[in-house]
Each structure stands twice: as C-alpha cells, then as structure tokens.
N, C-alpha and C positions, 0 to 999 in steps of 0.2 A: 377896685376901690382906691383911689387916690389920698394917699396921706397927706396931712395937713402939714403945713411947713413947721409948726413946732414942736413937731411929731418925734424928730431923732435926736433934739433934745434932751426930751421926756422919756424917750427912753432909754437914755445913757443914764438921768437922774436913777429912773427905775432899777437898772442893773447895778449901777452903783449904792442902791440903798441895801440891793438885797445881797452884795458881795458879804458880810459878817458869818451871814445865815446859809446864802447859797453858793456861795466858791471858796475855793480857795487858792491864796495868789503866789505863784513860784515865780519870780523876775517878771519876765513879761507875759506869762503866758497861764491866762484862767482854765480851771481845772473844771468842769458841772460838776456837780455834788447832789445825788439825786435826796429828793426830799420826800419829807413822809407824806404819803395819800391824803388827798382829802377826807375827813369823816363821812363813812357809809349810810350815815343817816342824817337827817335836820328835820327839828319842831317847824311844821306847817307854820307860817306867819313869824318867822323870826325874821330878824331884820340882818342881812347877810352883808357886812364890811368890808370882808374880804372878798376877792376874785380867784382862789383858787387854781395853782398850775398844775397839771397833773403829770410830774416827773418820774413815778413809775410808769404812765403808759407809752410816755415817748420814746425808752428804751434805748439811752444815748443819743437817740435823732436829733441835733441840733436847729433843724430845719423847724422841726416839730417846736422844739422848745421856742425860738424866735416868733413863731407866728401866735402861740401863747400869749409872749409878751406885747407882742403890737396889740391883741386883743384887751387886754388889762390896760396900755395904753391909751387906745382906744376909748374905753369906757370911763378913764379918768378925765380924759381931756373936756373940759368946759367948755370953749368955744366950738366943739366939732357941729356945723350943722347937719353930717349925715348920721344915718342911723343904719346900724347894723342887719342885714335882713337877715333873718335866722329861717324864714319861708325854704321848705324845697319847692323846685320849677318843677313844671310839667315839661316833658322831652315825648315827643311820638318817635319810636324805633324810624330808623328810614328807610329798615327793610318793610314795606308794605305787604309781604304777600302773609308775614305776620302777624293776627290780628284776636280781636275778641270773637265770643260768640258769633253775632252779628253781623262780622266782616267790618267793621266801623277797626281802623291801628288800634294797635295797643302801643305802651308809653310808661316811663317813672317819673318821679317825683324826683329830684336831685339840690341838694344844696351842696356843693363841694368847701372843702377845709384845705385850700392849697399848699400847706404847711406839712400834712398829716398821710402817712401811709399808709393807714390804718382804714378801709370801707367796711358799711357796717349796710347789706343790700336787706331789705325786710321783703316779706312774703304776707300778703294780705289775706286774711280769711274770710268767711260765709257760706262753709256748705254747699252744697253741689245739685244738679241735677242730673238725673241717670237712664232718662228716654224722654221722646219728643212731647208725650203728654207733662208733666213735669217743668222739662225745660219753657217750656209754651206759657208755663203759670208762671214757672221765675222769670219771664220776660215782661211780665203785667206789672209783679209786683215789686220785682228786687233790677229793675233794669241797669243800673252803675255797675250791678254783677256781671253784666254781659254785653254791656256794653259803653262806650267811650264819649259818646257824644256828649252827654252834659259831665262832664270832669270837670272840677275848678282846675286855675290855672297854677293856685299854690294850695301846699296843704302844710302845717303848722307841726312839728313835732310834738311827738308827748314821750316821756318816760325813756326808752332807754334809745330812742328816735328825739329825744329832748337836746338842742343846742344849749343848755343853760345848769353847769355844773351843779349847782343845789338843786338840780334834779334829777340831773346824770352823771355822776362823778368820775364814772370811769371811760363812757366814750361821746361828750361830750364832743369834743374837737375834731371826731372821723368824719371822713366823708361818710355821707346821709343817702341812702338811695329807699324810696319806698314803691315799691312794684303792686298798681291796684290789681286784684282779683275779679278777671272779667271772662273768665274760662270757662270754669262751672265743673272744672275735671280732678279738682283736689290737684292743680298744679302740675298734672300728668300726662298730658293728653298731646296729640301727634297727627291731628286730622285737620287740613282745613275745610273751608264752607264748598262745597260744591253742590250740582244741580240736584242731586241726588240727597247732598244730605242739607239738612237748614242750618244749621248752627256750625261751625268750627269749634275743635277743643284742642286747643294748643298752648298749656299752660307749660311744658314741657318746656318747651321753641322758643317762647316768648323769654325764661330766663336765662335762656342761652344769650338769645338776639340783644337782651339787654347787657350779658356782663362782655359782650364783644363791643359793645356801643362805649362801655365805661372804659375798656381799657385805651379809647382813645381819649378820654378825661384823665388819665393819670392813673387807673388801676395798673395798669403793666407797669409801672414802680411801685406797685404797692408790697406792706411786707407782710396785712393780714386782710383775709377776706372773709366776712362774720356774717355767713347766710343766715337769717331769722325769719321767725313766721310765728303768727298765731293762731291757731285751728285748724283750720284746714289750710293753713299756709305753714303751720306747726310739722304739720302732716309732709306737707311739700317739702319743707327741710328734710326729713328723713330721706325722698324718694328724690332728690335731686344734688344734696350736698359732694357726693364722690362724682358723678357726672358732672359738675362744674368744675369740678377739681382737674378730674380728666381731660374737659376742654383744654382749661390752662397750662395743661401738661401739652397739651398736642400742637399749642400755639405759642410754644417756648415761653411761656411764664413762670418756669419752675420754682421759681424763687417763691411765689408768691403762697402761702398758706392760706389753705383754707379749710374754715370749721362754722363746726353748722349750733343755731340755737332754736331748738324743737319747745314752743311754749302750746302747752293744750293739743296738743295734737298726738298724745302717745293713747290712741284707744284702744278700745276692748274687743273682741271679736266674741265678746259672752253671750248667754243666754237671754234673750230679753224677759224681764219681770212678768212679761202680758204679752206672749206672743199674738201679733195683729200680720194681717196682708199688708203686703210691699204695695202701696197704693202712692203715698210721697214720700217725700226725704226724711219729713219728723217720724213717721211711724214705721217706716220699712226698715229691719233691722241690719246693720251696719255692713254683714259681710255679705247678705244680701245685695244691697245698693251697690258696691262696690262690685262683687260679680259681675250684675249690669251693666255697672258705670264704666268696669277697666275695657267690656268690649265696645259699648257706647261711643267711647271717646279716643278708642285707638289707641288705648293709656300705655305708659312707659314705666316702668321701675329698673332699678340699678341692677347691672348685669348679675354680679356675683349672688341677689336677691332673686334675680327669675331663676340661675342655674338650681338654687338650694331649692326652690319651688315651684319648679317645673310643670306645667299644667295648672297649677294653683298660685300665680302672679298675685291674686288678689291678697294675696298673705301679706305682703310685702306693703301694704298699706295701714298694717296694724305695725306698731311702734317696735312689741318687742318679736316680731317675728326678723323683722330688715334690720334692726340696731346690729345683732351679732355679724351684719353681714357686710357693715360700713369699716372704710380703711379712715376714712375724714372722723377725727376726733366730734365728738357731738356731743352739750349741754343739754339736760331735758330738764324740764319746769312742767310742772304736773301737779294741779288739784286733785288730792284723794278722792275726793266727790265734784266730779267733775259736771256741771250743770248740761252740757250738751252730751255726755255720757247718761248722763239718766234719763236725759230726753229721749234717746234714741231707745230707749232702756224699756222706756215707756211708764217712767216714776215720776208724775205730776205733783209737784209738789205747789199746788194751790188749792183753797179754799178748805176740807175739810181736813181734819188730821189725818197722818198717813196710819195704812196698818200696820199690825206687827208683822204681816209678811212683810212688805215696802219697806218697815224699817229694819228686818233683819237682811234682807236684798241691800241697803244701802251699806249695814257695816261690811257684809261681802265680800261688797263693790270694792268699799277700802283695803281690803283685806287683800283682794289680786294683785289689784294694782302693785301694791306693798309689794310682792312675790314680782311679779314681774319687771319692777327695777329693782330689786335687792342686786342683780350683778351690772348695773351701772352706773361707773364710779364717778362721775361730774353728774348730780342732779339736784334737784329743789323742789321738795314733796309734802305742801303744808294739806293737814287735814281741813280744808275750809271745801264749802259750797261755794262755789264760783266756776267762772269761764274766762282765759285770759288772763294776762297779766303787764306782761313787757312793757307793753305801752300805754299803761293808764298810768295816771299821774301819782297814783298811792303806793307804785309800783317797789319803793324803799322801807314802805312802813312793813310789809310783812315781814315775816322772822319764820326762820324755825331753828329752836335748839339758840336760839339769842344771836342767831349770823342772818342778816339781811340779803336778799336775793343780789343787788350790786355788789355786795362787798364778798358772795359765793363767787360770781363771774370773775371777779378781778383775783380771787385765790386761784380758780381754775386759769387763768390766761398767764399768770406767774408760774404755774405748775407747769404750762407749755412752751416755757422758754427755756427750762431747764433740762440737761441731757437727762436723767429719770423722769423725768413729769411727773415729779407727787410734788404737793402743794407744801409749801413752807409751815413751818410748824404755828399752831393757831390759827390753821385759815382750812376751814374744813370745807369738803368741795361733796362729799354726800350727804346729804338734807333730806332727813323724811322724817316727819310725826308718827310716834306711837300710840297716839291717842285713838281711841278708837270710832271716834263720832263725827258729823259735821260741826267744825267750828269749835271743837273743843281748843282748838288754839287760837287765845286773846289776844292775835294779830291780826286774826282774817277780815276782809273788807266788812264791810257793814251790811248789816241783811236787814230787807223790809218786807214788810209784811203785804203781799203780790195783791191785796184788796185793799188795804188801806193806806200802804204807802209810809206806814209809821215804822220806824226805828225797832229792831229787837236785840234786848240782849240775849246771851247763850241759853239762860232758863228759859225766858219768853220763847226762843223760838225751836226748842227743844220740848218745850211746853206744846206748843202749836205745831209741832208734829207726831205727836201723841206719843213723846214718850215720858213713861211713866217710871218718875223718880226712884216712888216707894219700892217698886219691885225690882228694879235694875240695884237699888242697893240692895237689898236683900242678895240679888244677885254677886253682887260683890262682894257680899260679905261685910257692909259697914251700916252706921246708921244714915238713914235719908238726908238725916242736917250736914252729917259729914262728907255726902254728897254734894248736897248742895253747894256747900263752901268751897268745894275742891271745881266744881263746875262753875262758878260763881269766879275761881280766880284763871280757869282757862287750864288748871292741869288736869 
C-alpha cells in the first residue's frame, strides 16, 4: 500500500500530539510508555472517536506500534482515495499432493499485518463424516465441506478474526490466517484419495502444509502463534496444537510460541439421552463415530495422547482425556449446554416441552462438564444454550462472573509473559457459571423460539421447555415469585 505524500507529516503531528500522554522525553531520546488497553467491551451502535492503539499487545515491538500508527493515520487522512482492505485472500497450498476430500487443493484465507508478530491461524468447523455411505451424503449436501471448488476469493473477518478494534480489541492487528474445513476428519486425518479409497482425509497435512507456507510470510519472525478453532475445528486445536509446535521446533523456529484456543470443541464421550444406531453423524453417538471415523481417515493424535491411550486413540478426541496430555498452553471456551453436545446427545429441543428426564439429562450435562474442567486453569464456561463463539460478532457481550471472554484472553496472554504465568491481579483467567440451568446467565445470546422465530426471555424459554417454576421452588426451598425474580434477573 503506497503512502500518500502527506503521510509523514501527519504522522509526526500524531506522535507529537500524543508525546504528554504517551512518552516520555529524556534529551533526545523518546522512551514508549505502554498504555492502558482498550475497554473489553462497547455498546453495539456507539459511535467510536477514537482509534484505539493496542500497547499492551505489542510488547515493546516498536515495529508493532509504528504500523498502529500509520493505520490511525491512515484513517484520519481526508484526501486518501484508498481504502484499507481488511478482506483475507484465498492462497491454494503449492504442495498439490495436499488436498480436500475430493482431491480438488486445499488453501487459507490470509490478510497479513506487516508490522505485527503476532499470527492468529483459525481452524474451521462442521462435523464429520465417518464411512463412505455418510461421506457420499455430505458430498450432496454440505459440498464447501469437502471440497474447494466454489470457495470465494475473500472472506471478511468476524470476532476475534475481526481487523476492526471495537470488535476485537486484543488481536485486531495479527496476522489473520483462516483455514476452511474441507476434510470431514475432525482435522486429523493422514490418507490421501487413491483408487481404492474415494475421498482423502488429510486435515492433519493440510495444517502442517499451511503453517510451512506462512512461515515464508513472516511467521518464522513471529513471537506468537494462536491456533483456534470452533467445533470441530475446537476439536483440532486439541489434537494438533503440540504437533505444530513440534514442527517448528524441527524447523529451527524455536523462538516462536505457540498456544492453542479450543472454542466448542471440548465434548463428552457420555451416555446418550436415547441411545439410537450409528446410522449418521446427528444420531450416532460421539465415541462411536469417532471409533469409525479415527480408522476411516487414517486419523492422527498427539503422540504423548496415543502413548497414555494405547489401543484406544479415539480418547484423545474428547477434550479432557488429551488436555492432561498437551505441553502447548491451551484456552478452552466451552458452553455448559452445548447445542451440538445435545444433539449428539440425542435432546431435541424443538416443538413440544422437554421432559423431566431431558431436563434432568440437561442439568447433568452441566454438571460434567463443570467436573471435567474444574482442573483447567485458562477457561471460559458460560451456562448458555449455544454453539460457537469466537467468531460471531456478539462475541464481547458475553460475561461470566462480570469478565468478558476478550478481556479473559488478554488476562491469559499477560499471564504468559510472565516467568510464573498467573494472571495479574483482577484479571481472572477461570470462568465458569454456577448456575445451574440453560441461560440462567443474562449474558447468553439470544434464543428463539425454533417454530416461530420470536425472541424469548429466560422464563419464556424455561417456560417452553417445561420447566416448572412451582416445583423447582419448592425445591429450593423459596417462594415461586422469589423464583421468578431471581430468574427474571439471570442469577
């Protein structure tokens, strides 16, 4: 991008405005002065003044800070007739023998921040398929899953993939890499297409081929590398963040960290609600498919995770069986009532009220979960009904305990700069609701009602899943109103 000639100008003016606030001057020579973060949260439709530097995430990088400032320059300047693209590019790997299902390349999404040492690679989700009948149906209906051909050429960030600080405030400025999900193997897989077999699963291969691709972008200077996913990309973070790490060890990158962020992908290997025959992916239950799927696809998990489970690989695909087994620091982000956890679950939660089996299975649900991360100390665990998070746009409104999922990340990524890595005081890095219901917390997205599309609050749709006020208080031991009120404000 070619600056405009009154470009170094405007930014002398710039530095020079903000010298009171942000330096300080010893003879000749300016000292950075790091400044307080930007606010973890902002009211949807406020009108934003400011441009926001983010001088805790640059970490004395002066490179970092400078490209900051050309960017705020940038956006002040009136007569600029270019416009910023914030789009990532489509790149196809150029190792060809690399590919989707299909045999059609695989390929990322990339906008680079040449300033910034910081990559932030995503892992894309949608579920799997786990034999050739299956596969054959995700090829009709979900083809972008499995294959490359119609990809657009750019895809637009959201959330914490967002270039636009009032909606990502802590890693706005990283390099952007988004990796589509066209494998079908939960990210794991080691087979290509041959005559014998129809499909290749090489979701494995494919994030190797990519992070060798990026370090000739600038990753081989980088000083952090922020593997993410959500779902089944959640998933692939687990089963692939220490083998990335590894590569870069083998490829003298040592320098480079890296740490994984597991969003929706820490499930269950429980009992299903209604146990059904393994017929598809919605109804066949979890460690089932998986069984199938790990020989299916020639799957791969983290060595230290096969040694601990030996014969039984497919462990290593449930969250808290491989977390104990990771050296790579890991973030988990985890809905108590996770909507594709109860899918699999086999707990439909449309049309008529559920029952009181269904709804004592749901608290349950919360109830493992809960047990299952209790000994993992970076997490973010809202009692909401939902799937995903990272990357939808409401991604900052959630809360639990009054700390916003950005402003948990940026306590944890402070905590790893430090020789103990515990988080600075006030900035809490374990996040989980004690409430014990869906959506008892007056943060969680918005729910609607799957037939009519309309809005419910916490009673309506606690109403609509038949549970009943009168008796859970009694249960409780209070009156119904003093129920309500207490439901009514989300505690």
């Amino acid at each position: 991008m070619r600056t405009p000639e009154l470009l170094p100008l405007l930014l002398l003016l710039v530095l020079l405005a903000g010298a009171p606030e942000g330096r300080k001057v010893r003879g000749s020579r300016a000292q950075p002065r790091r400044a307080q973060p930007p606010p973890s949260h902002r009211e949807r439709g406020e009108a934003t003044e400011s441009f926001p530097l983010d001088f805790t995430a640059v970490e004395e990088n002066m490179d970092n800070f400078m490209t900051q400032v050309k960017n705020l320059a940038q956006s002040l300047y009136p007569c600029s007739a270019q416009k910023l693209d914030h789009d990532m590019k489509l790149s196809f790997l150029e190792n060809a023998s690399v590919t989707c299902n299909d045999g059609t390349p695989a390929g990322y999404y990339i906008k680079e921040s040449k300033g910034s040492r910081r990559w932030l690679v995503f892992l894309e989700g949608g579920w799997y398929c786990f034999n050739k009948q299956n596969c054959n149906s995700r090829y009709e209906t979900l083809r972008r899953l499995m294959s490359s051909t119609k990809w657009p050429q750019t895809r637009t960030g959201t959330g914490i993939l967002s270039p636009q600080p009032e909606e990502n405030p802590h890693w706005w400025n990283a390099n952007m890499v988004f990796i589509p999900y066209c494998s079908s193997d939960v990210w794991s897989g080691a087979s290509p297409k041959t005559n014998e077999n129809d499909y290749a699963f090489m979701g494995s291969l494919i994030i190797k081929e990519v992070v060798k691709e990026l370090l000739t972008k600038g990753l081989d200077n980088a000083k952090v590398l922020l593997l993410a996913g959500s779902s089944a990309g959640g998933t692939g973070v687990l089963l692939n963040v220490d083998p990335v790490s590894e590569l870069l060890q083998e490829l003298g990158h040592t320098s480079v960290q890296v740490r994984g962020l597991s969003d929706s992908g820490w499930f269950l290997d429980n009992k299903q609600y209604r146990c059904t025959d393994c017929v598809d992916t919605i109804s066949c239950a979890p460690t089932e498919a998986i069984k199938r799927g790990i020989r299916y696809w020639d799957g791969v998990v983290p060595e230290r995770c096969r040694q601990a489970h030996e014969g039984e690989e497919w462990k290593c695909f449930f969250g808290y069986k491989v977390y104990p087994t990771l050296k790579s620091p890991v973030f988990v982000v985890q809905w108590l009532f996770d909507e594709a956890q109860l899918t699999v679950d086999n707990v439909h939660l449309t049309g008529q009220p559920v029952q009181e089996g269904q709804w004592r299975y749901i608290q349950n649900l919360g109830i493992e979960l809960r047990n299952t991360l209790k000994d993992v100390p970076a997490m973010f665990a809202p009692a909401c009904l939902s799937h995903e998070i990272i990357t939808r746009t409401y991604w900052m409104d959630i809360q639990v305990k009054g700390t916003s999922l950005p402003r948990a990340l940026q306590c944890w990524d402070r905590s790893l700069h430090n020789s103990l890595r515990t988080p600075p005081r006030g900035c809490p890095l374990h996040l989980i609701d004690s409430c014990p219901w869906p959506h008892c917390n007056p943060t969680c997205p918005t729910i609607r009602d799957q037939l009519t599309g309309q809005e419910m609050n916490v009673i309506q749709f606690l109403t609509h899943m038949g549970f009943d006020v009168k008796r859970i208080a009694q249960q409780q031991g209070m009156e119904p109103s003093k129920l309500l009120g207490m439901l009514n404000n989300g505690n």
